[in-house]
C-alpha positions, 0 to 999 in steps of 0.5 A, spaced: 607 421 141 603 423 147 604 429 151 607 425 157 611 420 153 615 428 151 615 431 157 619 424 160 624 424 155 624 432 156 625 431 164 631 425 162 635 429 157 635 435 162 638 431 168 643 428 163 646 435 162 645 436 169 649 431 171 654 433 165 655 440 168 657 437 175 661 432 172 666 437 168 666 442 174 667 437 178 674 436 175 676 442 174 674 443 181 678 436 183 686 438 180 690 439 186 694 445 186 698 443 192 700 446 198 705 450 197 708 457 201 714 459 197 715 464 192 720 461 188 724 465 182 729 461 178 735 465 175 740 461 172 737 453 171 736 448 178 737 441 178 732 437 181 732 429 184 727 426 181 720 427 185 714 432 186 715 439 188 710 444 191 711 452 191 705 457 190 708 460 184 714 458 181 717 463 176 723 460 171 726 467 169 733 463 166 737 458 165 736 449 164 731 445 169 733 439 170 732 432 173 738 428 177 736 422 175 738 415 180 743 411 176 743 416 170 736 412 169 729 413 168 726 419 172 720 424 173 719 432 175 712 434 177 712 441 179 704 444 183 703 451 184 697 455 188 698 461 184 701 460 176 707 457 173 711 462 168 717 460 163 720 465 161 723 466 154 731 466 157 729 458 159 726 451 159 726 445 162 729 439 160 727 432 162 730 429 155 734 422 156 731 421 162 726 416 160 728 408 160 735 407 158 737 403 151 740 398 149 748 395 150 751 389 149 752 389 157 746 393 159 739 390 158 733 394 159 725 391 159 723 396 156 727 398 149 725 398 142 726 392 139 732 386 138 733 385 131 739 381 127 742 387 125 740 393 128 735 395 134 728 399 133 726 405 136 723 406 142 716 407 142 712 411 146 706 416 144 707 414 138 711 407 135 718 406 134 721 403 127 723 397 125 730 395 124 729 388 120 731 389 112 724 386 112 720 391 116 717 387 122 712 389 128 716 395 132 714 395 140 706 398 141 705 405 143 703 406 151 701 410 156 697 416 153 690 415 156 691 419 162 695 423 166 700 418 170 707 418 169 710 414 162 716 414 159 720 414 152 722 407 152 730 405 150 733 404 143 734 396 141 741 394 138 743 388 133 744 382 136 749 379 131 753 385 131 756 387 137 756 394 136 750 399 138 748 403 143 740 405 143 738 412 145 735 413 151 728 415 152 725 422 154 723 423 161 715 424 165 714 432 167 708 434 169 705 441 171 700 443 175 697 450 177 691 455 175 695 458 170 701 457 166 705 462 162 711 458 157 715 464 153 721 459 153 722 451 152 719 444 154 723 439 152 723 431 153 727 428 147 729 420 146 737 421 145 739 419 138 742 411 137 749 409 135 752 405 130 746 400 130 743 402 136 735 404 135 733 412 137 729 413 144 722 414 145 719 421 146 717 423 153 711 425 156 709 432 158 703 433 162 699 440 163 693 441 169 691 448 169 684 452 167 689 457 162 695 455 158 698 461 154 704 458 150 709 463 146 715 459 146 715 451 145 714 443 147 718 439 144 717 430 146 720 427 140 723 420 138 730 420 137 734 419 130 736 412 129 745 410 128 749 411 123 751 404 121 754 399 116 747 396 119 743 403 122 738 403 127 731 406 127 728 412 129 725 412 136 717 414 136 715 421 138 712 422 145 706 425 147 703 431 150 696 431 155 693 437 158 686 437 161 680 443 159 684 447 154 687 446 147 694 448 144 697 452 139 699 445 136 704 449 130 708 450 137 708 443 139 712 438 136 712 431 137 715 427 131 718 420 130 726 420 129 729 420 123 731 412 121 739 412 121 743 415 115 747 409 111 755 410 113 757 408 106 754 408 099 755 400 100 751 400 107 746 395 108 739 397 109 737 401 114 732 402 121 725 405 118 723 412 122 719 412 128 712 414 128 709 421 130 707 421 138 700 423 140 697 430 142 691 429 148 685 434 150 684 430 157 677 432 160 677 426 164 
């Protein structure tokens, strides 16, 4: 090879990684942090209407954060801060069964778990919700984990010939964005379990957009437990975490499938099958 060829495929390979380094310092650069002025320290919980809330830094001390959803229905917290975000041991913030709602015989939902003749599947998620078919059909596809935007835990589905069943709602959409966040305390964005045939919810989505993330407490986006029924429902599948540039202690971080639901009786039929585990994502998009 000649000394021209080496120094072309030298000069090409350096401006590559040239353009690596601006790109990723472009990103982190690019996260909004917001514009926020207060100071705030919350003591014992707050609930929130569903929406976007800026603070330059933002300390839950004790107490349950929550989301007033409209209608009981699906429903999103996306908290900015300029400064950091704390949690501390005495709290948590809880978005489960504010993703979309399951399944009844008077309510139907677009986005729920499967319809089976005798009992409803999971509601899938990050990861995919279980079968409630004695023969193990399909269950719904997972979704929404390529990026950071808003997605929610689908509903649980029902059985059709049996006229009984609720299906577990899914886990809610939270978002967190600030240089720095510090969780000592909880993060919970559960499905609801199924009733009777009713399938489980779908894990929620927990979104984290920060340069450091110091985790001592716990994050929990879990599919819900199938119904307990002659026919039971199935366990909804777990949701899913993205966090952008820095990696978690994952033996803090659950996402698991909902358990299939327990036989009512030694002579019940069949039951739903467990949902799928969610998903766990390093965005450095």
């Amino acid at each position: 090879m000649s000394k021209i060829k080496i120094i072309k495929i030298f000069s090409i390979s350096l401006f590559v990684l040239i353009l690596l380094i601006a790109g990723i310092a472009y990103y982190k650069i690019r996260i909004d942090y917001g514009n926020g002025k207060q100071n705030l320290i919350i003591t014992d919980g707050k609930i929130y209407s569903s929406g976007s809330y800026d603070y330059k830094s933002l300390v839950i001390d004790g107490g349950t954060v929550t989301i007033d959803s409209p209608d009981g229905g699906k429903g999103e917290l996306v908290l900015r801060a300029k400064e950091k975000i704390v949690i501390k041991n005495r709290a948590e913030i809880n978005l489960s069964k504010k993703g979309y709602g399951g399944l009844t015989s008077e309510k139907k939902e677009s986005n729920t778990g499967l319809v089976f003749n005798l009992a409803g599947g999971g509601g899938s998620h990050g990861g995919s919700g279980g079968s409630g078919s004695c023969i193990g059909k399909d269950s719904t596809k997972i979704y929404g984990f390529n990026d950071s935007n808003e997605s929610f835990g689908e509903g649980g589905g029902i059985g059709s010939e049996i006229n009984k069943g609720t299906g577990g709602d899914g886990g809610g959409f939270l978002k967190l964005v600030a240089p720095e966040i510090i969780i000592d305390g909880k993060i919970i964005s559960n499905g609801d379990g199924g009733i009777e045939t009713g399938g489980g919810g779908g894990g929620g989505k927990i979104v984290f957009l920060s340069g450091k993330v110091n985790l001592n407490g716990s994050i929990e986006a879990k599919g819900g437990q199938g119904g307990t029924s002659l026919f039971q429902g199935a366990g909804g599948g777990g949701g899913g975490i993205v966090i952008s540039n820095v990696l978690l202690k994952k033996e803090s971080v659950f996402v698991d499938g909902g358990a299939g639901g327990k036989a009512k009786d030694y002579y019940s039929g069949c039951g739903g099958s467990s949902g799928e585990k969610g998903k766990i994502l390093l965005n450095k998009k």
